[in-house]
C-alpha positions as CSV (number, residue, x, y, z in Angstrom):
1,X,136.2,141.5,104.9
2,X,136.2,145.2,104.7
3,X,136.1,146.1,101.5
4,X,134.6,143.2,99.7
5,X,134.4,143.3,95.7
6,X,131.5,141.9,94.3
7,X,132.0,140.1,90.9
8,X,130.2,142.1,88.2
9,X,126.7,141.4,87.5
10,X,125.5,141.7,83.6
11,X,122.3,143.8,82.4
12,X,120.2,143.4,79.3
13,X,118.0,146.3,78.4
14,X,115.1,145.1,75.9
15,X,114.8,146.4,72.7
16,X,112.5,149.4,71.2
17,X,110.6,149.2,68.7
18,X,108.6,151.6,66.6
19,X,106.0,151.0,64.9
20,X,104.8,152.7,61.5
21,X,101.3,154.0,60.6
22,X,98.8,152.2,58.8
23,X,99.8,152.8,54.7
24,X,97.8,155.9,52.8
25,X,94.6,155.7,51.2
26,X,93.3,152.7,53.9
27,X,95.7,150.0,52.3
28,X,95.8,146.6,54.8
29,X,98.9,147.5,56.9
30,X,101.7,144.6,55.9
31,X,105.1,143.0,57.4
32,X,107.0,147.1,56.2
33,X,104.0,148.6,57.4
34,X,102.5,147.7,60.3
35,X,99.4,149.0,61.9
36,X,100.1,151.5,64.7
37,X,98.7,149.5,67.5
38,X,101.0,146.2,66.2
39,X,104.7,145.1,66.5
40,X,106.7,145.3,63.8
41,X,106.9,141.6,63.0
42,X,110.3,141.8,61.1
43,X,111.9,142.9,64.6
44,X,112.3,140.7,67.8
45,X,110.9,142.1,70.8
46,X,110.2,140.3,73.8
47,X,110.0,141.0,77.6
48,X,110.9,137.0,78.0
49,X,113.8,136.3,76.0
50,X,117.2,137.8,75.1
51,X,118.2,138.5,71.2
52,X,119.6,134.8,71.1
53,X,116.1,133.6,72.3
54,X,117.3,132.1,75.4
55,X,115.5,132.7,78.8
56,X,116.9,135.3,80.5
57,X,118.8,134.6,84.2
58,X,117.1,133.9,87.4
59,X,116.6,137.3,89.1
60,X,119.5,137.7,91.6
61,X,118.5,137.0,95.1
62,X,117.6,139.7,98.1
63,X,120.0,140.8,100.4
64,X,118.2,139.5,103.3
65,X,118.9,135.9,102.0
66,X,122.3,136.5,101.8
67,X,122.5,138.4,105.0
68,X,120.6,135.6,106.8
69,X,122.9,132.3,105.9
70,X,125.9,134.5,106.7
71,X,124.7,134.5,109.9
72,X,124.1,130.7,110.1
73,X,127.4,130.3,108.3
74,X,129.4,132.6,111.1
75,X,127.8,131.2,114.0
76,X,128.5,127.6,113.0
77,X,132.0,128.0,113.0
78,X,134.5,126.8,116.3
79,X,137.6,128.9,117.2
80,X,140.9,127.8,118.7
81,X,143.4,130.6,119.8
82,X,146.6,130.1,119.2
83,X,146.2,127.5,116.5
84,X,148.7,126.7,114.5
85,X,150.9,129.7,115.7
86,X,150.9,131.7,118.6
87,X,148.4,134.4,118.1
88,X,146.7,132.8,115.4
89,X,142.9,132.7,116.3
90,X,141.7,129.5,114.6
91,X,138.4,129.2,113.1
92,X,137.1,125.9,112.1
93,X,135.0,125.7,109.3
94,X,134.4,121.7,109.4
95,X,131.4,122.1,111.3
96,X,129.5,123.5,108.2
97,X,130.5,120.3,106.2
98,X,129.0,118.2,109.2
99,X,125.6,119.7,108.9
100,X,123.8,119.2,105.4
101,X,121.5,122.3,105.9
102,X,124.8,124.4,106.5
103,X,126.5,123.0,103.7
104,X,124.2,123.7,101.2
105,X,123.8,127.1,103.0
106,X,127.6,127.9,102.2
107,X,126.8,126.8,98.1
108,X,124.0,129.0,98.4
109,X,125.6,132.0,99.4
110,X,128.2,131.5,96.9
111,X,125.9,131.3,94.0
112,X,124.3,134.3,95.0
113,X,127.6,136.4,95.5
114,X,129.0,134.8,91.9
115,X,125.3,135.9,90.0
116,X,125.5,136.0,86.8
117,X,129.4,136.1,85.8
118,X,129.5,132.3,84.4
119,X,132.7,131.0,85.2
120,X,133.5,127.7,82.9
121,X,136.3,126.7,86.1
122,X,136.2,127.0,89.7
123,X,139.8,126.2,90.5
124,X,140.1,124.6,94.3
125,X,143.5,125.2,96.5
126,X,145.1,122.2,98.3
127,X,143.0,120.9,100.6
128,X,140.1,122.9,102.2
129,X,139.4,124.1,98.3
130,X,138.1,120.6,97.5
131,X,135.6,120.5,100.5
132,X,133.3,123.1,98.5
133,X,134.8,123.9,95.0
134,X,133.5,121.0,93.6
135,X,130.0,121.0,94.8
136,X,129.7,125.1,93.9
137,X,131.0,124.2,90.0
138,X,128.6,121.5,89.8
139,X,125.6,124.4,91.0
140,X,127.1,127.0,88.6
141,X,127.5,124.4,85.8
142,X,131.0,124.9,85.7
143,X,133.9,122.3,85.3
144,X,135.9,121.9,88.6
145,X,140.1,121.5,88.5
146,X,142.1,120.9,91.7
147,X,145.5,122.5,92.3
148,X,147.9,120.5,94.4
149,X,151.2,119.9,95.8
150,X,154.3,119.2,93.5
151,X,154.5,115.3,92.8
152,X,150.7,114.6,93.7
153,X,149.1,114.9,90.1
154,X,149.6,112.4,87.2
155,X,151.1,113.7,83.3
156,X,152.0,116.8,82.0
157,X,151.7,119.7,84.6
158,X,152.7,123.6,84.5
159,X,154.1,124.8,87.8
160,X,154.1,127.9,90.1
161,X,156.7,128.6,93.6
162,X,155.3,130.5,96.6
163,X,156.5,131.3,100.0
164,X,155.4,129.4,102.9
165,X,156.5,131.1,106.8
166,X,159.2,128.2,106.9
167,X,160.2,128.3,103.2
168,X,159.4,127.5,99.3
169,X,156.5,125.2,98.4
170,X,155.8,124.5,94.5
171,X,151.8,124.2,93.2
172,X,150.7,122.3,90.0
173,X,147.8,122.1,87.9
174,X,147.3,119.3,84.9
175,X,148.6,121.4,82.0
176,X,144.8,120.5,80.5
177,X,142.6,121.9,83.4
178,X,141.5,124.9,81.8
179,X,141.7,125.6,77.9
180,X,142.1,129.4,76.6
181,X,140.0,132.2,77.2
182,X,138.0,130.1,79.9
183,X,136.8,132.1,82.9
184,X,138.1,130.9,85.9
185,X,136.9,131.4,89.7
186,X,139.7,130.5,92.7
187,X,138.5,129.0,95.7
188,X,139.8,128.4,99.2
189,X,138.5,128.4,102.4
190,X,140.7,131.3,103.9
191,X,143.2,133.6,102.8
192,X,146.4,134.1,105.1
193,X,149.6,135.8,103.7
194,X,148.1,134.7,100.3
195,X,151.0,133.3,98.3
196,X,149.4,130.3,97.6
197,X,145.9,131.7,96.2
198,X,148.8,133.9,94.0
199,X,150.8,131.2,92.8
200,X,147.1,129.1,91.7
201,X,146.2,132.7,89.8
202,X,149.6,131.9,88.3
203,X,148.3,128.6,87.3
204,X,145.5,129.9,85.7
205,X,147.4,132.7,83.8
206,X,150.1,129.8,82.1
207,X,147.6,128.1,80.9
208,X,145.5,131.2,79.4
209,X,142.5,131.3,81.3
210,X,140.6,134.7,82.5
211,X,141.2,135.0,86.1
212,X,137.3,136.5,87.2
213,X,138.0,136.6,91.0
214,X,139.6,135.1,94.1
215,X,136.4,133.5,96.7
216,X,137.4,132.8,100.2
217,X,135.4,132.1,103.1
218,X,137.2,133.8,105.9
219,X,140.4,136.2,105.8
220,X,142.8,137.1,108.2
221,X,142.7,140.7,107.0
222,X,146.1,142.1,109.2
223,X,148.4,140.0,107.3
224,X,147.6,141.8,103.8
225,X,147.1,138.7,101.6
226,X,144.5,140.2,99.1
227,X,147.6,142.8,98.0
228,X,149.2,139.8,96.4
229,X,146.4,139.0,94.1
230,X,145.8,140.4,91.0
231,X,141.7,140.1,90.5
232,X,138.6,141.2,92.7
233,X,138.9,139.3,95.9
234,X,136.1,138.3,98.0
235,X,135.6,136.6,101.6
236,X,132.1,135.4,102.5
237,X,132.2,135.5,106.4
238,X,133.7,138.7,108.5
239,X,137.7,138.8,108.7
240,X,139.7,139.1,111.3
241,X,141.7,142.5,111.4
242,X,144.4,142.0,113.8
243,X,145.7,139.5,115.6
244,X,145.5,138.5,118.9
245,X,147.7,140.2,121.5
């Protein structure tokens, strides 16, 4: 991708405290007064936990670590021009599922591009969604909810239409996937004209969830998908920017 956008990353700045001097006439300091070369002990400071008293998140990763299982990612991958449409270049992604090292290579690079924005949901497309949604909400501790073709998921469903290159198609999602106010991460593995990443952020909207951003592993970048969504969109792997002649 071009013009990738990174989801945001949270900061904590640790608190200040001040201390008083020692009390007048050499009174013992106390818990309102504390000596100068003391904490106040009334105020919580700490370098190792955050104002809940939780640990604070793992350091994000380098670069390099990223940059580096990119290129293991990229180079695993097969093409096939002219696949499924003339002037289509075709790249195969299975390859990455057939090799454990690669596989958890892809997770990996996902949980360092997501960092610390906590989704609750990471929402997988119909079908290449499933072959990694699931495994990257189990690493992120988050709860994992397919969306599928009309007529393929059991009970009470909310619905969303898109446009497919030979007509309408219809997505669904189990009306109780995602409860309100939970932040929600789309998945699929690429993203074409992007109607049906649009009509899944639809999904998520009906059912109040906070759309955080759109993941994809590759993008065919000429055919403008990423104008259709409306939240950051990212794409792990290089796109393609114009088709083939």
């Amino acid at each position: 991708m071009s013009s990738p956008h990174h989801a945001p990353q949270s900061s904590s700045t640790s608190g200040q405290t001040t201390n008083s001097p020692s009390t007048a006439h050499g009174k013992p300091a106390t818990s309102s007064h504390p000596p100068p070369n003391a904490p106040d002990p009334t105020l919580t400071t700490s370098s190792s936990k955050d104002a809940q008293g939780s640990l604070p998140p793992t350091p994000p990763a380098s670069t390099p670590e990223l940059s580096n299982l990119k290129i293991s990612l990229r180079s695993a991958l097969r093409q096939f021009p002219d696949f499924p449409a003339p002037g289509i270049l075709f790249e195969d992604i299975l390859p990455i599922f057939a090799n454990p090292t690669l596989h958890e290579g892809l997770l990996r690079a996902l949980e360092i591009h997501v960092g610390s924005a906590k989704p609750d949901v990471i929402v997988g497309l119909d079908a290449r969604g499933f072959l990694f949604g699931p495994g990257l909400a189990l690493r992120l501790g988050a709860k994992f909810v397919p969306v599928r073709k009309r007529g393929k998921l059991p009970g009470p469903t909310v619905q969303a239409k898109y446009m497919k290159e030979y007509g309408e198609d219809v997505f669904e999602m189990q009306a109780d996937g995602i409860g309100a106010g939970e932040r929600v991460i789309v998945v699929d593995d690429i993203i074409a004209t992007g109607g049906s990443a649009a009509a899944a952020g639809s999904l998520v909207k009906q059912l109040g969830g906070e759309l955080l951003e759109y993941i994809f592993i590759l993008e065919l970048d000429f055919l403008k998908g990423r104008d259709k969504l409306d939240a950051p969109v990212y794409t792990l792997l290089s796109s393609q920017e114009e088709k083939m002649a």
